[in-house]
C-alpha positions in Angstrom: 15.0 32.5 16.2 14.8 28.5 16.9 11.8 27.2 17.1 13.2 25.6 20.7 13.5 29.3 22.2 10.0 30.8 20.0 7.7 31.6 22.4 4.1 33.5 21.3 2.7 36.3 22.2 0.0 35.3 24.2 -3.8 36.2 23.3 -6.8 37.2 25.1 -9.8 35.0 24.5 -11.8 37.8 23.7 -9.4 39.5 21.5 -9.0 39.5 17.7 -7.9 36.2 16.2 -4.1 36.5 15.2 -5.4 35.6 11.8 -6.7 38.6 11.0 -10.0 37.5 10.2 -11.8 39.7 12.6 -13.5 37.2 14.5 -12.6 36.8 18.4 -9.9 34.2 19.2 -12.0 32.0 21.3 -14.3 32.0 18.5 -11.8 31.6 15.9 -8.5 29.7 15.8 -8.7 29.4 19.7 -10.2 26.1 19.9 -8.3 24.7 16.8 -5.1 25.3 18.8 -6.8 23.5 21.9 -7.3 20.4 19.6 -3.9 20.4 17.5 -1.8 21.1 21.4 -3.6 17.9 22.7 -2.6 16.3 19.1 0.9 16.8 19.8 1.0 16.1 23.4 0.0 12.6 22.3 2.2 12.3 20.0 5.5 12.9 22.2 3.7 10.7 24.8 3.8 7.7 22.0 7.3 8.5 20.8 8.4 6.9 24.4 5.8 4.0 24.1 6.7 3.5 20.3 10.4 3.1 21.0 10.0 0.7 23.6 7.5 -1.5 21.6 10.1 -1.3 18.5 13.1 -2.5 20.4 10.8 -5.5 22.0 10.3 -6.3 18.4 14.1 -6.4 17.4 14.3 -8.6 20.5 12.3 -10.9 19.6 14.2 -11.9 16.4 17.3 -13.0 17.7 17.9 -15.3 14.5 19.3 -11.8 13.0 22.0 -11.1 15.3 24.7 -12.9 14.5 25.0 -11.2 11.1 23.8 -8.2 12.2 26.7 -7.9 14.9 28.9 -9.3 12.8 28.2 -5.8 10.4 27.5 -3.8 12.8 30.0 -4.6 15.1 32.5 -5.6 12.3 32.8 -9.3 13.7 34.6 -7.9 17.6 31.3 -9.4 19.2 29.5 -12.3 19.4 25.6 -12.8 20.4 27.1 -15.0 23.7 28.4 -11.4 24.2 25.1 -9.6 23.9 24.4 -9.5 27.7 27.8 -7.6 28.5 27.6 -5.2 25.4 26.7 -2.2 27.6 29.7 -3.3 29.6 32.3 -3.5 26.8 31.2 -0.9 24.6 29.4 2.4 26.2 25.9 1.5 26.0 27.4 -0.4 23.2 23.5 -3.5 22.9 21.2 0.0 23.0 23.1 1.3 19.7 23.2 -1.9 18.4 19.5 -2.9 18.6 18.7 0.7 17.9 20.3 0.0 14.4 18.8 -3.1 13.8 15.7 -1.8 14.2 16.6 1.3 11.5 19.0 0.0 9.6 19.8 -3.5 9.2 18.7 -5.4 6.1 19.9 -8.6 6.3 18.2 -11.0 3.9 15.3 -8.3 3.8 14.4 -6.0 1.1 13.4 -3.9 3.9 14.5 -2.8 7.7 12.3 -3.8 10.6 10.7 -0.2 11.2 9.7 -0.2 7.3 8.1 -3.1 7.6 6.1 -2.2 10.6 5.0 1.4 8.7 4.4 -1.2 5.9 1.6 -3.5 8.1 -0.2 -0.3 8.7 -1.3 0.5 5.3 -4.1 -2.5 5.6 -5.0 -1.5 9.0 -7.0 1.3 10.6 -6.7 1.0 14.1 -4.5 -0.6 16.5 -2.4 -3.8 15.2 -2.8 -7.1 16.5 -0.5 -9.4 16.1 1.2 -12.6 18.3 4.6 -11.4 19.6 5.8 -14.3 17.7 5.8 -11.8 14.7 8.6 -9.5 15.1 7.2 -7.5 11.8 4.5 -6.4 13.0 3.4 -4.7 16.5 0.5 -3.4 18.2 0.6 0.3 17.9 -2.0 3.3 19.0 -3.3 6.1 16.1 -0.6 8.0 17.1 2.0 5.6 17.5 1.0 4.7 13.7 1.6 8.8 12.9 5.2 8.3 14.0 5.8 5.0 12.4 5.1 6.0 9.1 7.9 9.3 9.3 10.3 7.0 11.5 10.4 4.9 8.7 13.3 7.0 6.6 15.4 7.2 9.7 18.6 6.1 9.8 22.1 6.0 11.3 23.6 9.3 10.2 26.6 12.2 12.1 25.0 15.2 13.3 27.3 18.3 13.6 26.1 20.5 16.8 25.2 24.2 15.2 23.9 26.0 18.2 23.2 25.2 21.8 19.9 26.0 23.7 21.0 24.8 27.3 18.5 23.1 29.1 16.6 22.6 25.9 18.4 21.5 23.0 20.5 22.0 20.5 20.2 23.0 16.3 22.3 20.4 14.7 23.7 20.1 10.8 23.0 16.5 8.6 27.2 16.0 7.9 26.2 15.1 4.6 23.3 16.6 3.3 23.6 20.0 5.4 20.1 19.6 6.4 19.4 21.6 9.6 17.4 19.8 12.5 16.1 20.9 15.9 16.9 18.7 18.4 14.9 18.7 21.9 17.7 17.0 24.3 18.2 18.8 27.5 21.1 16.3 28.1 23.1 17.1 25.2 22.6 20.2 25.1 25.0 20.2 28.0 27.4 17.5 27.2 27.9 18.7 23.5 30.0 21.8 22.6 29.9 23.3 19.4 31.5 21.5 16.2 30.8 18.2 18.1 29.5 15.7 16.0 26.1 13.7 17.2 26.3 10.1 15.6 22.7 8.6 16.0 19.0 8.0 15.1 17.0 11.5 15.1 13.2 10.7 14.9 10.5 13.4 14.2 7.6 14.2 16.7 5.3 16.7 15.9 5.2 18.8 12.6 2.3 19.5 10.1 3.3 16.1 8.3 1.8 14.7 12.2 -0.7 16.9 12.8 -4.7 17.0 11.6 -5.1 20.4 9.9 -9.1 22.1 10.7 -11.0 21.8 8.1 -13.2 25.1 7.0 -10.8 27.5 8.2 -7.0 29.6 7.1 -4.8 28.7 8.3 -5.3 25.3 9.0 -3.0 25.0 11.7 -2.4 26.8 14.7 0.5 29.3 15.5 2.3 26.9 17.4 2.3 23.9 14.9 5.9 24.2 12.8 6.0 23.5 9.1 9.1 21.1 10.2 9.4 18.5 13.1 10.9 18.4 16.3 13.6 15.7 16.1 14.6 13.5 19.1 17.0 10.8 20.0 16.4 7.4 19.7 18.4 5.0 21.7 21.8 5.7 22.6 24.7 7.8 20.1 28.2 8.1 19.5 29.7 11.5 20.7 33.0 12.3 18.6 34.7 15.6 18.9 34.9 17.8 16.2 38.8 17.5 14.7 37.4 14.3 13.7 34.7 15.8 11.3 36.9 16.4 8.2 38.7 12.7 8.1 34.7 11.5 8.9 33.4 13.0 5.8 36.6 11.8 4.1 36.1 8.0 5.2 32.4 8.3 4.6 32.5 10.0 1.2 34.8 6.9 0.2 32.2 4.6 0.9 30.0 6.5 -1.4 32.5 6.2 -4.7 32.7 2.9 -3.9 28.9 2.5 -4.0 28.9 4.2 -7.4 31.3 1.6 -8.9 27.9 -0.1 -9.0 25.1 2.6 -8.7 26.5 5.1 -10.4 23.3 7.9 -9.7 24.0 6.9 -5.9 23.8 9.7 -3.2 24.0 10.1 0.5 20.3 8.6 1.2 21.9 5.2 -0.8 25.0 5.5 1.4 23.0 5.2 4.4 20.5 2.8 3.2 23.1 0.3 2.6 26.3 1.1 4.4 25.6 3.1 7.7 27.4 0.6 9.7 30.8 1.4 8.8 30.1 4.6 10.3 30.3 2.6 13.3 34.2 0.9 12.4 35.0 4.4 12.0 34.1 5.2 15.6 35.4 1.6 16.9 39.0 3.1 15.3 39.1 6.2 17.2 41.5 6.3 20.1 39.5 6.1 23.4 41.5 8.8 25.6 44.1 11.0 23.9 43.6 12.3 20.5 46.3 11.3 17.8 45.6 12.5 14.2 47.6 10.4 12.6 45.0 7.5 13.8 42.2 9.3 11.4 44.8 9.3 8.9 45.4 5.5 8.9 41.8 5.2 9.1 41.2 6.8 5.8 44.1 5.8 4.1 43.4 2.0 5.3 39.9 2.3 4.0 40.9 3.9 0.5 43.1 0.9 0.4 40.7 -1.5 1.2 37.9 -0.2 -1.1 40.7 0.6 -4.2 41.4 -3.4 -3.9 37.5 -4.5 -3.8 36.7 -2.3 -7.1 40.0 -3.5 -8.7 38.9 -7.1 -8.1 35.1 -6.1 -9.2 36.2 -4.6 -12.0 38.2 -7.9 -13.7 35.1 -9.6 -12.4 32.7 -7.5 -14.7 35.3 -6.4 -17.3 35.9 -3.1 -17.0 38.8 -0.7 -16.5 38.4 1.3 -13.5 40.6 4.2 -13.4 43.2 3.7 -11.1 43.4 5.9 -7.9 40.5 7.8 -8.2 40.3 10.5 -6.2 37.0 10.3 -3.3 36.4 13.9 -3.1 36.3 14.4 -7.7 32.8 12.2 -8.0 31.2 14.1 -5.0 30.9 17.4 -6.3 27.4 17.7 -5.1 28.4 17.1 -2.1 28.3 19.9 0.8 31.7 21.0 2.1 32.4 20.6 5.6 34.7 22.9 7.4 36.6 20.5 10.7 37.3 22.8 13.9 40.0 22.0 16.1 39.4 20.3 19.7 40.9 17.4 21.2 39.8 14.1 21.9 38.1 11.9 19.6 35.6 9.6 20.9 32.6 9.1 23.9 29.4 8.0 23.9 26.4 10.4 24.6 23.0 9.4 26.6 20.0 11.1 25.6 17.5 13.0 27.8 15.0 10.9 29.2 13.0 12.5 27.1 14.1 11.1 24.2 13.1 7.8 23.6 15.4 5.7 25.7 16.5 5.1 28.5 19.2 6.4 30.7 
């Protein structure tokens, strides 16, 4: 059962521990349970705080934006444009700082949140720092627990798997298969199954987050999972799900063409360096009616494209590249990905306020 429906048997004080050590419960793992709920608790209360003091931070380095909108955005928009981006693109500056903030490189070996999880490692409580300094924030104990996970997040297409309404949904990595449980009440009644999810998931929760008790098995409670809860960060692209196959198609391009140069590159490369074309792809997709031969001229222009930049690398280094190559032969570690049939293409999705963002 998903761990967004599980709900536990509940358990008397005064009888036996669910452990099975034969002490009482209130004796036993009771009050570790007290301690570790109150743990998370905090911890969903700072993923709210966290995202607002992140995105204050990307703010605040507006000497990054006119490259970063020019990748992200592919050169449409300019940063005189910034203050109408909601207006021209569905809560097109909240997906756009959101990936600054998680993606974007720029001149940097790393993004903005690694660099933040990277000031913690000398500090042990709260940072303090003049806002001047966009790479570092100050951040609570628990705001640090998240920083450190939210560091590996990044821009990636979620297919919905299940639907808990009014809860949440189980949704499938499009690339690496991965299965997450999202908490979003809001999608889970905007999305229908096969629907793809194209955003930042961030973990809350989880052993990884939580202090085990010390003295005692198990060390965690019965209602501490072994993975995270994931939630939405900003704002995400909602495409429907006959795009899926030409997605992982245009995508898994972008990967050969990484490994014209890193030849042991996989997925986590991909979207390390390159997540923002997933964002051109969305930009192609026809706003109202759905037109497959659009999702064709999207792939076929970006095989094009990326045949005539390794051509032209290749005479640059000296090698022979083998011509037309196909995408799909060098990803054979790849998952498959099966595309149902709906219609319509592309929207944009608003998270639950829960999430954190804002509506």
């Amino acid at each position: 059962m998903p761990r967004l429906q599980e709900k536990k048997k509940k358990i008397g004080r005064n009888d036996p521990c669910w452990c099975g050590s034969g002490k009482k419960y209130k004796d036993c793992h009771f009050p570790i349970e007290q301690t570790q709920r109150a743990e998370t608790m905090k911890l969903h209360q700072a993923q709210d705080t966290l995202f607002a003091r992140i995105i204050e931070a990307v703010q605040n380095m507006p000497e990054q934006f006119p490259s970063a909108l020019e990748q992200f955005w592919e050169g449409k928009y300019t940063v005189e444009q910034m203050a109408d981006l909601d207006d021209l693109e569905q809560r097109g500056a909240e997906r756009f700082l959101t990936w600054v903030a998680f993606d974007y490189l720029g001149d940097q070996a790393q993004t903005l949140v690694e660099r933040l999880a990277a000031s913690l490692e000398s500090m042990t409580d709260a940072i303090d720092v003049s806002a001047a300094d966009a790479s570092t924030l100050v951040v609570d104990p628990f705001e640090q627990r998240l920083l450190r996970q939210w560091q590996h997040v990044r821009l990636q297409p979620y297919v919905n798997e299940a639907i808990y309404e009014g809860q949440g949904l189980t949704v499938r990595n499009l690339f690496t298969a991965e299965i997450c449980e999202l908490a979003d009440a809001a999608a889970s009644r905007r999305l229908e199954i096969g629907e793809i999810l194209l955003g930042h998931l961030v973990p809350v929760g989880g052993k990884a987050m939580i202090t085990p008790a010390e003295g005692i098995e198990p060390a965690y409670g019965r209602d501490i999972s072994d993975e995270p809860t994931y939630y939405l960060a900003g704002a995400a692209a909602h495409i429907t799900s006959d795009t899926t196959e030409q997605l992982l198609e245009f995508a898994s391009l972008h990967l050969e063409d990484l490994r014209r140069t890193q030849p042991a590159a996989t997925w986590h490369d991909f979207v390390r360096q390159r997540s923002h074309v997933l964002n051109h792809f969305v930009m192609a997709l026809p706003e109202v009616a759905p037109d497959p031969s659009i999702l064709q001229q999207i792939v076929m222009r970006t095989r094009v494209a990326l045949q005539l930049t390794g051509s032209s690398l290749s005479h640059l280094i000296g090698r022979n590249q083998p011509p037309d190559a196909d995408a799909d032969a060098a990803l054979t570690d790849e998952p498959e990905t099966d595309a149902p049939a709906d219609t319509g293409h592309g929207a944009d999705l608003e998270p639950d306020v829960s999430a954190a963002s804002t509506e």
